[in-house]
C-alpha positions as CSV (number, residue, x, y, z in Angstrom):
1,X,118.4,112.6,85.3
2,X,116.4,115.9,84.4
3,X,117.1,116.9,80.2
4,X,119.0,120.2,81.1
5,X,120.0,123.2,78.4
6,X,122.7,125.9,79.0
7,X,121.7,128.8,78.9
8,X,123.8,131.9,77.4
9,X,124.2,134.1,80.3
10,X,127.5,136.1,80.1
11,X,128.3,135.7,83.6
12,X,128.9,131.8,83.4
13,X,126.6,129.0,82.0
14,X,123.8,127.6,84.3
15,X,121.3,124.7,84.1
16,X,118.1,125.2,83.4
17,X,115.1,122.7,83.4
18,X,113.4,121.9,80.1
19,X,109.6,121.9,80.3
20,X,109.4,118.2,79.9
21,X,110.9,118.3,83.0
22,X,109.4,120.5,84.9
23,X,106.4,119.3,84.0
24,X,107.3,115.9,84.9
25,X,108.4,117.4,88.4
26,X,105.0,118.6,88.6
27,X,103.4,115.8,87.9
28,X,105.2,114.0,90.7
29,X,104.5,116.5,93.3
30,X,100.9,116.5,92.3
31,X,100.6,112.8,93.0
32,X,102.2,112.9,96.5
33,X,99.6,115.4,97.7
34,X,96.9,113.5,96.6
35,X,98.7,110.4,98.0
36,X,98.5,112.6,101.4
37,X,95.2,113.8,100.9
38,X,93.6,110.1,100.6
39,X,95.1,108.8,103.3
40,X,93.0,107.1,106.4
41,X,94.2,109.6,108.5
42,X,92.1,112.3,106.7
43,X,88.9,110.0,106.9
44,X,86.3,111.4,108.9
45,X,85.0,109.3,111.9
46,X,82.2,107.1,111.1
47,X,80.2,108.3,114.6
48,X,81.0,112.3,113.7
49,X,77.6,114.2,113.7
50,X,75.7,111.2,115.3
51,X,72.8,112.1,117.7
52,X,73.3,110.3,121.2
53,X,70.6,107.7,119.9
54,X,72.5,106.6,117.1
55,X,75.7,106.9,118.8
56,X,74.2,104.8,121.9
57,X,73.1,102.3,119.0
58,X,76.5,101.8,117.4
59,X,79.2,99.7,119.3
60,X,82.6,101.2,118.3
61,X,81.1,105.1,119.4
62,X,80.5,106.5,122.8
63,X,78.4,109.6,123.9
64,X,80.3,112.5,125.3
65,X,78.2,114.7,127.8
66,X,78.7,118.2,127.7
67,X,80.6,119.9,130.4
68,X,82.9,123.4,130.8
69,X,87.0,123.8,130.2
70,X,88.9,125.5,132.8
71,X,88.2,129.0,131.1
72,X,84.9,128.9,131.1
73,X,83.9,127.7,127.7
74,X,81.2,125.3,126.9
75,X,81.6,122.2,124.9
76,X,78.6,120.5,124.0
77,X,77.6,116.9,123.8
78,X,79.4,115.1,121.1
79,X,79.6,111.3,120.2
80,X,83.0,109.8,119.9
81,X,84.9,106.5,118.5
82,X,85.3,104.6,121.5
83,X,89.2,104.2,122.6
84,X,91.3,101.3,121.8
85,X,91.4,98.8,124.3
86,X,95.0,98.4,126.3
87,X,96.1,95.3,128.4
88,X,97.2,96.6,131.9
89,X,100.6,96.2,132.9
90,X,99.8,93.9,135.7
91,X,97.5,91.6,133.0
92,X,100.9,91.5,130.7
93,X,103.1,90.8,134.0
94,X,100.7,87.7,134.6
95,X,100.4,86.6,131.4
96,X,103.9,86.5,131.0
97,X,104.8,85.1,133.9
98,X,102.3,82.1,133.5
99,X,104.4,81.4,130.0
100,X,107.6,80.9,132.2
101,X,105.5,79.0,134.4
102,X,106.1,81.3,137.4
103,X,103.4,82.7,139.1
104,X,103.1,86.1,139.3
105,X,102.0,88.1,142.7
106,X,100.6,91.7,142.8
């Protein structure tokens, strides 16, 4: 796949990589780190740095008060994306149950 030489080395002959090669190795690991870098898990959230006005304002972001960890540090008031929403267990139970047409009792 890669355009090889032999080089002369007394020992025994070994590959090497011509610079067309390596360059085009190169060029291929350049692209996947910038595929990495761009990716939405390096996007910054959009309520990061918001003031608790703002962040009251906006509906996906929620206003962490500050409070202190176990050892005694201080974190300040921050504002937040919002959690995903999740369907309780008991909700899915019901819901699934109603499709069998069987009622379903907590």
């Amino acid at each position: 796949m890669l355009n090889e030489i032999q080089s002369s080395n007394p020992s025994g002959s070994r590959s090497v990589p011509t610079r067309s090669a390596k360059t085009a190795l190169l060029a291929g690991a350049l692209m996947l780190g910038l595929a990495f870098a761009s990716s939405p898990v390096n996007a910054a959230s959009a309520c990061k740095g918001l003031d608790n006005n703002a962040c009251s304002e906006s509906a996906a972001c929620g206003w962490v008060e500050s409070y202190e960890r176990k050892d005694g540090r201080v974190v300040k008031a921050f504002c937040r994306t919002k959690a995903k929403g999740r369907t309780p267990a008991t909700t899915k139970l019901q819901e699934n149950a109603a499709t069998q047409g069987k009622v379903a009792s907590n």
